[in-house]
N, CA and C atoms of all chains as a GROMACS GRO file, in nm:
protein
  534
    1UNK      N    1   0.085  -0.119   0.000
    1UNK     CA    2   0.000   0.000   0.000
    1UNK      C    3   0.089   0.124   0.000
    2UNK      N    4   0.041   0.218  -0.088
    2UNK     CA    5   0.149   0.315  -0.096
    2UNK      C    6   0.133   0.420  -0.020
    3UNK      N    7   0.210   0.529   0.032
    3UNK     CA    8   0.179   0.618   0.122
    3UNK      C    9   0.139   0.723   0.130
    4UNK      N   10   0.077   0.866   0.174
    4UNK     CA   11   0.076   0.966   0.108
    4UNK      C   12   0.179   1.068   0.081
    5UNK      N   13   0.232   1.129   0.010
    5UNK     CA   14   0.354   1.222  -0.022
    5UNK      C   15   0.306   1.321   0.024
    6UNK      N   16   0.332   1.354   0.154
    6UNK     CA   17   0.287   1.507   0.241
    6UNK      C   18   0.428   1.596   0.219
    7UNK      N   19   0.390   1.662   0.120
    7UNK     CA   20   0.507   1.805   0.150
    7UNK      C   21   0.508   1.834   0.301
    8UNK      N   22   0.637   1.909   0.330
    8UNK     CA   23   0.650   1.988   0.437
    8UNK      C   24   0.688   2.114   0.441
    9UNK      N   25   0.673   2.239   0.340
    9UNK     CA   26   0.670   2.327   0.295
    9UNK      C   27   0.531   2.372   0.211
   10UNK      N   28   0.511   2.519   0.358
   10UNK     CA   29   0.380   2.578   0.288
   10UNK      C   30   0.425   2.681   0.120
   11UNK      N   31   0.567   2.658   0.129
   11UNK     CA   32   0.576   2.762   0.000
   11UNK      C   33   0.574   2.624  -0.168
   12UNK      N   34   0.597   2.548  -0.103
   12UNK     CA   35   0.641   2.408  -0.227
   12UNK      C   36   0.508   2.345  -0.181
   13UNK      N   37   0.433   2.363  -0.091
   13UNK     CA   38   0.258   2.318  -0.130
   13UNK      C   39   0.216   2.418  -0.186
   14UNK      N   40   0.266   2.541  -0.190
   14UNK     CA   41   0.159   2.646  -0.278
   14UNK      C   42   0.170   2.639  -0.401
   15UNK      N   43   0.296   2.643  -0.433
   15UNK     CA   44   0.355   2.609  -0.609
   15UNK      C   45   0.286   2.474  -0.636
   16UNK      N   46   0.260   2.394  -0.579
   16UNK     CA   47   0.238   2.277  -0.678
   16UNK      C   48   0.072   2.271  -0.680
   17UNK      N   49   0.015   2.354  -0.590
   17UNK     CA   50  -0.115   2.356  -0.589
   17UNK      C   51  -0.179   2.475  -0.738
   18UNK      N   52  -0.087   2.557  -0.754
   18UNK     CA   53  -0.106   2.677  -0.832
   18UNK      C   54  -0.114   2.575  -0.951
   19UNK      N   55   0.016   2.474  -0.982
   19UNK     CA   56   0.073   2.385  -1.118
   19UNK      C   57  -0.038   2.274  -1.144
   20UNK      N   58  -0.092   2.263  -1.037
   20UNK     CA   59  -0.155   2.098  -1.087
   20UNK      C   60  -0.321   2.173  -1.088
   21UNK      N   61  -0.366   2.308  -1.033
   21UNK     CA   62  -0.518   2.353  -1.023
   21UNK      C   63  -0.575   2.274  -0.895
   22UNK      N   64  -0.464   2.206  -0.800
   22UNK     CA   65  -0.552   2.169  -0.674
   22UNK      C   66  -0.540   2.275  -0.585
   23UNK      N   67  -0.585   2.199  -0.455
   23UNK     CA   68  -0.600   2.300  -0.326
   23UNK      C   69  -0.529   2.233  -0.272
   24UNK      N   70  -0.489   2.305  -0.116
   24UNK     CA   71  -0.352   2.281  -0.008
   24UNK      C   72  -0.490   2.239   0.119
   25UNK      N   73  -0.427   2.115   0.139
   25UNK     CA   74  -0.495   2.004   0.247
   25UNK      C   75  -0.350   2.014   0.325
   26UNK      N   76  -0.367   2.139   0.436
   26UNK     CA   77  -0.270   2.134   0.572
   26UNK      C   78  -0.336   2.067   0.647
   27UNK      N   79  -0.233   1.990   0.716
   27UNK     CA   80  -0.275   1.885   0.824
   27UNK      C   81  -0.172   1.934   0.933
   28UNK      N   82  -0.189   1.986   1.049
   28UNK     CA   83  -0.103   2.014   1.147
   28UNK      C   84  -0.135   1.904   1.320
   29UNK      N   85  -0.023   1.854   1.320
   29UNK     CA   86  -0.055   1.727   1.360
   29UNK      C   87   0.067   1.748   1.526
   30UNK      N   88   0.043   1.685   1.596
   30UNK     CA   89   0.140   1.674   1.721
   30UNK      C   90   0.258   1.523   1.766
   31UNK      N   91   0.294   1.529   1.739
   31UNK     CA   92   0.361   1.405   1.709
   31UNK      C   93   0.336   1.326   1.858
   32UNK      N   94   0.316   1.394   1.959
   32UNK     CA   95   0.338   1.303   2.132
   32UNK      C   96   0.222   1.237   2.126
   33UNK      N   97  -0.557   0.447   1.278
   33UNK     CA   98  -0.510   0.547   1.144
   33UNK      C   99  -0.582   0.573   1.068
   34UNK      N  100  -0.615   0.679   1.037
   34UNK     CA  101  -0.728   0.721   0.956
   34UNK      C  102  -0.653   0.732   0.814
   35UNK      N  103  -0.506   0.793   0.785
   35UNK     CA  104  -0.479   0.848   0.644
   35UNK      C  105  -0.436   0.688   0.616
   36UNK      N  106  -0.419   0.625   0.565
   36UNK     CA  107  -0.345   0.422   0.521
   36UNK      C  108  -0.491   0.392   0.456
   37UNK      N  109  -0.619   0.419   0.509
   37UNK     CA  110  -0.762   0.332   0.418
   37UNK      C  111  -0.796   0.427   0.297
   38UNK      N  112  -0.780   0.331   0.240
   38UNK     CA  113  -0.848   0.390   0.068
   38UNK      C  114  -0.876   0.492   0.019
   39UNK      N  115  -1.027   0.480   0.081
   39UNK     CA  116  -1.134   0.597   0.060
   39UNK      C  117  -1.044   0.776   0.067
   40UNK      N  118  -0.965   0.728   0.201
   40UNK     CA  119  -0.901   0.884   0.222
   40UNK      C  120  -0.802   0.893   0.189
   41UNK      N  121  -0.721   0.815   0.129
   41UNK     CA  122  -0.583   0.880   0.069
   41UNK      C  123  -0.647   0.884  -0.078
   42UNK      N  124  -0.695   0.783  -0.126
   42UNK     CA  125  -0.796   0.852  -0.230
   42UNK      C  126  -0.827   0.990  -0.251
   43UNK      N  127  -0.898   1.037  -0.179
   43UNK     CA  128  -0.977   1.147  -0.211
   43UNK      C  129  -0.875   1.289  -0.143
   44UNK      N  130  -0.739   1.252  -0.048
   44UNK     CA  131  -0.643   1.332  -0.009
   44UNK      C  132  -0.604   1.351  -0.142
   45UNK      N  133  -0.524   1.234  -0.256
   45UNK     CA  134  -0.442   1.267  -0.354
   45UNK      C  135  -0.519   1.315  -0.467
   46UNK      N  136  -0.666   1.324  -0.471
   46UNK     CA  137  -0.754   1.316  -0.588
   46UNK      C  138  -0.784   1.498  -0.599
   47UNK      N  139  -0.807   1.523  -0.491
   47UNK     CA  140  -0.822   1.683  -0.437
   47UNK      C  141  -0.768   1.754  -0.391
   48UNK      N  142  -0.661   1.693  -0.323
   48UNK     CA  143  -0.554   1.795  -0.282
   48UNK      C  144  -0.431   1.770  -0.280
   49UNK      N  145  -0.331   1.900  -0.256
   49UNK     CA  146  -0.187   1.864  -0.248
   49UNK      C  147  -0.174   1.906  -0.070
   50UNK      N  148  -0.110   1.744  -0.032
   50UNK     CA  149  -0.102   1.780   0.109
   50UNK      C  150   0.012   1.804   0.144
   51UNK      N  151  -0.024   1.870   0.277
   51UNK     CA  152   0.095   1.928   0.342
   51UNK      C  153   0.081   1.906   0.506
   52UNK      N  154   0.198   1.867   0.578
   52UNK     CA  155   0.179   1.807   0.669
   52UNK      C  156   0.307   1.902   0.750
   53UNK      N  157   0.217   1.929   0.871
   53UNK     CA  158   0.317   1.987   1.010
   53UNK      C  159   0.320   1.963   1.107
   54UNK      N  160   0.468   1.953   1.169
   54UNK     CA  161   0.483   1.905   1.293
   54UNK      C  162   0.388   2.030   1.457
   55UNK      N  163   0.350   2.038   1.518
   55UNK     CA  164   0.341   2.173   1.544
   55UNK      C  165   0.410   2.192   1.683
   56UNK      N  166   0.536   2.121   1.752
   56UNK     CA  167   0.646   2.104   1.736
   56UNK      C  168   0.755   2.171   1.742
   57UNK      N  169   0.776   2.154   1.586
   57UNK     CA  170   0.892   2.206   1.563
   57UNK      C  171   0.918   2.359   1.513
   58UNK      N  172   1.021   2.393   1.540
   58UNK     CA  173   1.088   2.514   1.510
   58UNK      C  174   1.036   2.611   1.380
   59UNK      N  175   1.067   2.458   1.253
   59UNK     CA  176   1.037   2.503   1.144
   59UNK      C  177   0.917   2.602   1.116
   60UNK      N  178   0.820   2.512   1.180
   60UNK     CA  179   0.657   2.523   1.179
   60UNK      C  180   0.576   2.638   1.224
   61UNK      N  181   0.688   2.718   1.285
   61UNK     CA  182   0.578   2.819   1.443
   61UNK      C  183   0.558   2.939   1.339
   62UNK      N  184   0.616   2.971   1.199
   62UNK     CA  185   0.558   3.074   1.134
   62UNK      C  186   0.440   3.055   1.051
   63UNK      N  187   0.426   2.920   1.011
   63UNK     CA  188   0.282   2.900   0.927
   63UNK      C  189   0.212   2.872   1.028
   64UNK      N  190   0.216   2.830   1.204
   64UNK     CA  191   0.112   2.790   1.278
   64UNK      C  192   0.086   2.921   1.342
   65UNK      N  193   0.177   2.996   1.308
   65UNK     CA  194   0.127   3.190   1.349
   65UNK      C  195   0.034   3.202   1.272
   66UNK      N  196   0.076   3.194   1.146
   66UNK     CA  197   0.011   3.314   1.020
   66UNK      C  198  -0.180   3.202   1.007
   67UNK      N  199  -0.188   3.098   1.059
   67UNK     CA  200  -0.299   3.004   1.045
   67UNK      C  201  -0.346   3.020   1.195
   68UNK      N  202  -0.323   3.105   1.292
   68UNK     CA  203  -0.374   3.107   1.426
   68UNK      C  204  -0.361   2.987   1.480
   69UNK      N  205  -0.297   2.877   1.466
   69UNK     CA  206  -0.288   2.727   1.541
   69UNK      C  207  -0.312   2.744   1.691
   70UNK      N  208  -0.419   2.661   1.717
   70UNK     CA  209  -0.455   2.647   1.886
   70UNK      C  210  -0.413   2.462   1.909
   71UNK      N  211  -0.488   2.376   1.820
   71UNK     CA  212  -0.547   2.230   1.865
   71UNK      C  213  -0.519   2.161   1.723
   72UNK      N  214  -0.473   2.003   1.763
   72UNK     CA  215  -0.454   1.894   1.676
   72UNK      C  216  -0.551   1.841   1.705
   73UNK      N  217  -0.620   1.744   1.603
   73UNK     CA  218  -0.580   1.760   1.456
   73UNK      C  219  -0.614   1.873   1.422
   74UNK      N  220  -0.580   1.940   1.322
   74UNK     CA  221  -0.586   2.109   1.279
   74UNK      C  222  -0.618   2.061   1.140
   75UNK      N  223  -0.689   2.073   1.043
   75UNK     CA  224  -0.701   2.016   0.901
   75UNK      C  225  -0.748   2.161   0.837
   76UNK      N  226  -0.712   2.232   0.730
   76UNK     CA  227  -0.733   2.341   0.641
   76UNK      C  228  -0.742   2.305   0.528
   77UNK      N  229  -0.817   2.327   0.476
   77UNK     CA  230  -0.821   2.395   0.292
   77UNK      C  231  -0.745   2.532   0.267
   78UNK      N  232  -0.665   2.548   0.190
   78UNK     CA  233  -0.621   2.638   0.166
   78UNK      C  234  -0.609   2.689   0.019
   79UNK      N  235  -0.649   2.837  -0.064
   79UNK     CA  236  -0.625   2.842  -0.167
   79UNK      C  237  -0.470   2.832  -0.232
   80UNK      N  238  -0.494   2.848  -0.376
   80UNK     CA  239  -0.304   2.850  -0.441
   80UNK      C  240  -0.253   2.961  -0.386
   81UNK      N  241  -0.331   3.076  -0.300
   81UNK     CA  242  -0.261   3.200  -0.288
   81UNK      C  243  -0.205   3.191  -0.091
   82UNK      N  244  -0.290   3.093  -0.024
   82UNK     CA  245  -0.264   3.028   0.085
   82UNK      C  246  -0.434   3.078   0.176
   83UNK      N  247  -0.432   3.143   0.119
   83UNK     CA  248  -0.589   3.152   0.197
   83UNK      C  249  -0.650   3.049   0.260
   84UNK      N  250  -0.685   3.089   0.378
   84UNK     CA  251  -0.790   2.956   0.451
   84UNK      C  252  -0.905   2.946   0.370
   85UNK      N  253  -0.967   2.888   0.309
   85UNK     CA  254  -1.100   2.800   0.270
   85UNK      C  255  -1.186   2.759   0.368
   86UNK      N  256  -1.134   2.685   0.405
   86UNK     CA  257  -1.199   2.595   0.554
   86UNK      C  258  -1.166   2.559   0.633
   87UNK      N  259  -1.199   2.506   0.739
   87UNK     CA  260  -1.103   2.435   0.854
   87UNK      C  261  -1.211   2.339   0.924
   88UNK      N  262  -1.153   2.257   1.011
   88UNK     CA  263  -1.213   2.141   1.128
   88UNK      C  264  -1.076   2.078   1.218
   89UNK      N  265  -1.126   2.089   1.335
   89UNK     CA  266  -1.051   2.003   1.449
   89UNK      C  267  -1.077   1.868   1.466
   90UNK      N  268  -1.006   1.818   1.538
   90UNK     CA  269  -1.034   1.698   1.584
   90UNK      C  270  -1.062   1.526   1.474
   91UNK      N  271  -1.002   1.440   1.572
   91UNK     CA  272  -1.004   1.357   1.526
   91UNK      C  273  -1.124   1.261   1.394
   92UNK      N  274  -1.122   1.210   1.345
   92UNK     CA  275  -1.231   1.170   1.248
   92UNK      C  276  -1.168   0.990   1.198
   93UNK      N  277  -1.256   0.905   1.223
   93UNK     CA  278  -1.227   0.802   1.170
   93UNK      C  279  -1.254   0.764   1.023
   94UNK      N  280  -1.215   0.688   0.912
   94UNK     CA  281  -1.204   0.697   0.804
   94UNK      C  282  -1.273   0.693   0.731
   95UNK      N  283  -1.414   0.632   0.816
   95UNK     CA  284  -1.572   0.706   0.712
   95UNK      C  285  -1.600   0.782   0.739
   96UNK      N  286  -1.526   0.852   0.823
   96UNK     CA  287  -1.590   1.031   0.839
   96UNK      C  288  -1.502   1.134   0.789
   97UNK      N  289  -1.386   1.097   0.782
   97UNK     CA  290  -1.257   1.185   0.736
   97UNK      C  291  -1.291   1.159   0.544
   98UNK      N  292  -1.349   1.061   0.507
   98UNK     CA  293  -1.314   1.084   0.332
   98UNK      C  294  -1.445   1.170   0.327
   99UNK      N  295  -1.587   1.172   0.388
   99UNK     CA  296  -1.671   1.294   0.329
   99UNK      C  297  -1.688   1.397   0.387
  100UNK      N  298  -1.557   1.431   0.519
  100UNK     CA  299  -1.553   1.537   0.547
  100UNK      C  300  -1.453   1.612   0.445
  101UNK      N  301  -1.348   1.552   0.431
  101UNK     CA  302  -1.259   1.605   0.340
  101UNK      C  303  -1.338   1.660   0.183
  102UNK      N  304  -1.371   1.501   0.133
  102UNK     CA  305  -1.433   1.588   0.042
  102UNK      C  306  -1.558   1.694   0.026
  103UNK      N  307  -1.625   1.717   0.118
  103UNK     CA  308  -1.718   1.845   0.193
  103UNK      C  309  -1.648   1.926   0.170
  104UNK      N  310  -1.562   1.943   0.250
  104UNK     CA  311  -1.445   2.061   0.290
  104UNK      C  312  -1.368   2.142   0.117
  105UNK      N  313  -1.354   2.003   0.104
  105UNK     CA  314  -1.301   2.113  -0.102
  105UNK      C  315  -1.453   2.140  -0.146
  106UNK      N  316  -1.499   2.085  -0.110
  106UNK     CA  317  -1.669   2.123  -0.213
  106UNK      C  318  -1.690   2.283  -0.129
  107UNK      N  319  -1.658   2.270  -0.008
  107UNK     CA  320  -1.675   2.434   0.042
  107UNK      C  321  -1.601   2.524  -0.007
  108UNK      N  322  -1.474   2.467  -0.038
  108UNK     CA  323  -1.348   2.547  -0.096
  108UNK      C  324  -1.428   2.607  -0.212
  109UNK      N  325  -1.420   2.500  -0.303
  109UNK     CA  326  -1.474   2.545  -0.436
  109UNK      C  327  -1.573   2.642  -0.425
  110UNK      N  328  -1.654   2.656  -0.334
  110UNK     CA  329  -1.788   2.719  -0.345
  110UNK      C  330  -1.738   2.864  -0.335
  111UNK      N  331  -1.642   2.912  -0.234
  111UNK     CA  332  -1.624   2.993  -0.205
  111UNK      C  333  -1.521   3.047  -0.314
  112UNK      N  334  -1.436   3.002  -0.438
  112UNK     CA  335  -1.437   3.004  -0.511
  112UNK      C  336  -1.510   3.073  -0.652
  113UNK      N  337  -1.650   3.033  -0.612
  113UNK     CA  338  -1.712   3.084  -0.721
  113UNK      C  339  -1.752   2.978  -0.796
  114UNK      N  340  -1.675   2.852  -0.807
  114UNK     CA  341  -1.653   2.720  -0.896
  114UNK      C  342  -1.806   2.681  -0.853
  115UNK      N  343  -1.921   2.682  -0.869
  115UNK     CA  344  -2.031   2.611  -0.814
  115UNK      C  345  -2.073   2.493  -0.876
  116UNK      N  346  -2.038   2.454  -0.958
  116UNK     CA  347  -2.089   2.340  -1.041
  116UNK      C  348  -1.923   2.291  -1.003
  117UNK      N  349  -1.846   2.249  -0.978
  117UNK     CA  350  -1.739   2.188  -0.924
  117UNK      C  351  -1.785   2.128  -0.750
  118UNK      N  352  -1.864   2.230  -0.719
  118UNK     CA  353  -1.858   2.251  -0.547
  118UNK      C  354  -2.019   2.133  -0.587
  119UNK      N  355  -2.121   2.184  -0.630
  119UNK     CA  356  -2.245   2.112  -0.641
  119UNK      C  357  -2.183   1.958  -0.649
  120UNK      N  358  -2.082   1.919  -0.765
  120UNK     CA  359  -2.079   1.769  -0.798
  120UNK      C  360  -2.003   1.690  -0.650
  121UNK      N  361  -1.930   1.759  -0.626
  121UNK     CA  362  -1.819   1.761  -0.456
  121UNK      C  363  -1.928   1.696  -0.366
  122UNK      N  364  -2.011   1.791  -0.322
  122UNK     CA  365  -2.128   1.791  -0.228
  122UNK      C  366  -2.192   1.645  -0.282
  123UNK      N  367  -2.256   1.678  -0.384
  123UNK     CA  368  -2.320   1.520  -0.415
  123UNK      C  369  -2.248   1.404  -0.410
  124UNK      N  370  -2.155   1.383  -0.492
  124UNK     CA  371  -2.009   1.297  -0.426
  124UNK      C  372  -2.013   1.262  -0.309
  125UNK      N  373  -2.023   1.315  -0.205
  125UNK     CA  374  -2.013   1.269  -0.069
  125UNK      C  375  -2.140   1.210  -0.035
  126UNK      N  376  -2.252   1.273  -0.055
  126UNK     CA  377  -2.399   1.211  -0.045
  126UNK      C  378  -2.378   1.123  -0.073
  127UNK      N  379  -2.363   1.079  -0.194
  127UNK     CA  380  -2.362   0.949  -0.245
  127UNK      C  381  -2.239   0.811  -0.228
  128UNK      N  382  -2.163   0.885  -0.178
  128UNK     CA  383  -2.078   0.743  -0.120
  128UNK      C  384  -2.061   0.747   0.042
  129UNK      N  385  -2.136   0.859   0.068
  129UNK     CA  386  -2.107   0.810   0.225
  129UNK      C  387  -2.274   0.884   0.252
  130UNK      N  388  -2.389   0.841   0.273
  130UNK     CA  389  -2.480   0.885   0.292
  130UNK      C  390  -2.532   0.910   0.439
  131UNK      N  391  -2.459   0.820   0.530
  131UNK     CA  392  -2.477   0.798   0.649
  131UNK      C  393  -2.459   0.886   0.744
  132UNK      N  394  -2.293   0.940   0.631
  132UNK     CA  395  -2.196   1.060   0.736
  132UNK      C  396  -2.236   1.164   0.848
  133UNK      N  397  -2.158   1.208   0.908
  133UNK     CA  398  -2.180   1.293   1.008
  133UNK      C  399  -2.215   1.469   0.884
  134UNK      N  400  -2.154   1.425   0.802
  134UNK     CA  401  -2.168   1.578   0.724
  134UNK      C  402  -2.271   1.579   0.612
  135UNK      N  403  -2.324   1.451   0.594
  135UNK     CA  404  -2.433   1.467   0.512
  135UNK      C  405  -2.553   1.588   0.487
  136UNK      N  406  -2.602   1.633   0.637
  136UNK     CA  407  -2.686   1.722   0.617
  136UNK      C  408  -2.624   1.845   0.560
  137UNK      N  409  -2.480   1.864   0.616
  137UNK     CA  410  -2.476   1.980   0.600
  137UNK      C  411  -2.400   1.992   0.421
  138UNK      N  412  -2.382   1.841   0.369
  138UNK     CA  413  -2.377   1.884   0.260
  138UNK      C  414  -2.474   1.883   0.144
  139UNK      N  415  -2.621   1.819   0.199
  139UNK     CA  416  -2.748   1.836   0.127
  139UNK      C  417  -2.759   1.970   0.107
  140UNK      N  418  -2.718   2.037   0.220
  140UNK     CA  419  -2.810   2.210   0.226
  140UNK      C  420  -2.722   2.265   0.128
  141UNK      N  421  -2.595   2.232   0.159
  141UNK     CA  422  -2.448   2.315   0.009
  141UNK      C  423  -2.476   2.280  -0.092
  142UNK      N  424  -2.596   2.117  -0.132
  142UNK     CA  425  -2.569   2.062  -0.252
  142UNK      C  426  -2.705   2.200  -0.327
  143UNK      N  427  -2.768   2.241  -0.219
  143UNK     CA  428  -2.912   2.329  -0.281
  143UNK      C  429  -2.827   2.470  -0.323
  144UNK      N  430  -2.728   2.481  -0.233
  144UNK     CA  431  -2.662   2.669  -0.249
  144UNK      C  432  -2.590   2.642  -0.361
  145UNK      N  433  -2.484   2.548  -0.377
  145UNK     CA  434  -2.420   2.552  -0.513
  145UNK      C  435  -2.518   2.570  -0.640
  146UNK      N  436  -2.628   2.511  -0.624
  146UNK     CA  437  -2.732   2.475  -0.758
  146UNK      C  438  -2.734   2.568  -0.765
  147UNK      N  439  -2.811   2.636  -0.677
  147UNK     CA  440  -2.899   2.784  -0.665
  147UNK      C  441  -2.812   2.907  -0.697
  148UNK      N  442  -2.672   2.904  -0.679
  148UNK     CA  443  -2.560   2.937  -0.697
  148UNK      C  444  -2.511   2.986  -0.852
  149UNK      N  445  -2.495   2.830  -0.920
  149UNK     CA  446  -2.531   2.830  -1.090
  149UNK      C  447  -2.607   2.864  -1.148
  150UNK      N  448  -2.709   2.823  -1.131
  150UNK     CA  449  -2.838   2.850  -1.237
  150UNK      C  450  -2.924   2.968  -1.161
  151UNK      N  451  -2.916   3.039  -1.030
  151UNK     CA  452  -3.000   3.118  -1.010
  151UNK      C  453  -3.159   3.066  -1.052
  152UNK      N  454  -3.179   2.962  -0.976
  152UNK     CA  455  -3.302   2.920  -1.003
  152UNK      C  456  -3.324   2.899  -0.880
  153UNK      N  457  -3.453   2.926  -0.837
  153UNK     CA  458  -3.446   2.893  -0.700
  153UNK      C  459  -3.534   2.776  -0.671
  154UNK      N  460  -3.559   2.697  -0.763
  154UNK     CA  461  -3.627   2.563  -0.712
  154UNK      C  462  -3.538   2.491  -0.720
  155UNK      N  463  -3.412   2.508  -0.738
  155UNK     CA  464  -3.319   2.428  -0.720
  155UNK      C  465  -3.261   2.428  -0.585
  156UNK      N  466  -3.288   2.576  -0.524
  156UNK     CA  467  -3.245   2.552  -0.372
  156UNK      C  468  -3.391   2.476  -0.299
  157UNK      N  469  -3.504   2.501  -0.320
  157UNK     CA  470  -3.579   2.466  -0.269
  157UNK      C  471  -3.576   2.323  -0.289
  158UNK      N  472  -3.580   2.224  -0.384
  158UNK     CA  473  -3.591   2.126  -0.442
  158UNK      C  474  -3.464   2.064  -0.305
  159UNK      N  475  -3.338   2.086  -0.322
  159UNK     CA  476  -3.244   2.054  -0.222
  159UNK      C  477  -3.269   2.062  -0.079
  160UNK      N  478  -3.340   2.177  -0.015
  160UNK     CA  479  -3.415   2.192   0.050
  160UNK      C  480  -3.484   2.114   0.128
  161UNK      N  481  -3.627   2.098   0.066
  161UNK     CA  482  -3.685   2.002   0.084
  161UNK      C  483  -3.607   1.853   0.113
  162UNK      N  484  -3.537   1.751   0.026
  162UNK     CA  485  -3.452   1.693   0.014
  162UNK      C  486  -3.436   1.659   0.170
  163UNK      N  487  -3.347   1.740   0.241
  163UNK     CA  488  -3.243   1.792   0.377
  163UNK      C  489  -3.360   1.757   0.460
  164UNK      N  490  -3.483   1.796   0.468
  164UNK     CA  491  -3.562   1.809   0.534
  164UNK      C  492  -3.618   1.644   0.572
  165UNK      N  493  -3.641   1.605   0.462
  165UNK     CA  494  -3.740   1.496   0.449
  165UNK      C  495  -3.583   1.389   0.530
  166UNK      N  496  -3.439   1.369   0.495
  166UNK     CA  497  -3.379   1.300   0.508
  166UNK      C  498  -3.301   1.311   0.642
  167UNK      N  499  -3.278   1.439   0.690
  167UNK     CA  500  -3.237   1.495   0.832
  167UNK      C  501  -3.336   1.606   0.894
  168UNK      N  502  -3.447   1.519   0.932
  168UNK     CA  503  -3.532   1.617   1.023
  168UNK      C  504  -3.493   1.682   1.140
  169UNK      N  505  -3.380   1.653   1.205
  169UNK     CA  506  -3.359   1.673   1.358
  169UNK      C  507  -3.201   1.782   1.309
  170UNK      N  508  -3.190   1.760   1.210
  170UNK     CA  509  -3.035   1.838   1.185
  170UNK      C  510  -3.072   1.999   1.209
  171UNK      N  511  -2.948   2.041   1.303
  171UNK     CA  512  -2.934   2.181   1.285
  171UNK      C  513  -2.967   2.233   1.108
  172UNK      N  514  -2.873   2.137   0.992
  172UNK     CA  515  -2.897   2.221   0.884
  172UNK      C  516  -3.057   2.257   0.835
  173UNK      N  517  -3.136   2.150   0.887
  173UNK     CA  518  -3.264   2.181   0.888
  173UNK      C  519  -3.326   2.250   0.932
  174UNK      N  520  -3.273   2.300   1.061
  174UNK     CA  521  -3.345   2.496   1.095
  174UNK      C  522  -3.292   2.601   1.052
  175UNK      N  523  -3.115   2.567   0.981
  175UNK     CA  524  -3.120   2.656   0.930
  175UNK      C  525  -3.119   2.674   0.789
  176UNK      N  526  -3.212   2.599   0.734
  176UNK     CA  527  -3.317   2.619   0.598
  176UNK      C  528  -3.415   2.721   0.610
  177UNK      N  529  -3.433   2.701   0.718
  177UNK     CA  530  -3.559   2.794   0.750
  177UNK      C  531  -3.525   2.953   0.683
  178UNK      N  532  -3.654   3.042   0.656
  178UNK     CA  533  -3.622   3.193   0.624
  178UNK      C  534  -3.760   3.228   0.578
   0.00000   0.00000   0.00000
């Protein structure tokens, strides 16, 4: 099963959202 | 784990480009400024320009996370302007998850997007009605009312 490719850059999620016509799905998460 | 089942990495990679933060780390404390960050899970829509769209807290298990998510871009879109993008979104979720916790409230979006496009208003009513007959007890059902 493959995984999801979560960028970790809000500036390289914005560019690729502008390139492909999607939207930016931030997920802010707590790791503990 | 909610993101590993189907339905939601599905509809994560189908609709959006994700982006994932620690909130944590160092890196993170200027986009969890500029997004007001209080509480995990923190989930946003955001436009290409970074604009919030939407938001929701808290946890969601994986039949509730794929038609909240896709809700959540169908709101995006709406606010957008895209209404016939946002209308098919909304129905989309009706129809594969009918049960959901967000169903009502995406019957009532599936009537505003229509009503939205075509400026017809039996199309909100028609949706309307719909919401009514299928979630009688739902908040979105009083606030149909006017």
């Amino acid at each position: 099963m493959s995984e999801i490719a979560w960028l970790g850059s809000l500036d390289e999620a914005l560019r690729a959202a502008q390139a492909g016509e999607k939207l930016v799905l931030l997920d802010v998460f707590n790791p503990g | 784990m909610t993101y590993p089942e189907t339905p939601v990495r599905e509809a994560i990679e189908r609709l959006t480009v994700p982006l994932q933060l620690d909130n944590t780390a160092d890196a993170s404390q200027a986009v969890l400024d500029r997004y007001r960050h209080v509480w995990t899970p923190d989930l946003r829509i955001l436009d290409t320009d970074g604009t919030e769209l939407y938001r929701w807290n808290g946890y969601l298990p994986p039949y509730e996370f794929a038609p909240q998510l896709i809700a959540a871009v169908a709101h995006a879109r709406l606010r957008r302007k895209e209404y016939d993008a946002a209308k098919a979104l909304y129905e989309e979720a009706l129809r594969r998850f009918p049960t959901s916790l967000i169903a009502a409230e995406a019957q009532y979006y599936t009537g505003v997007s229509a009503y939205r496009a075509s400026h017809n208003s039996s199309d909100l009513l028609h949706a309307w009605h719909e919401l009514e007959k299928s979630h009688p007890e739902s908040e979105w059902t009083v606030k149909q009312n006017f």
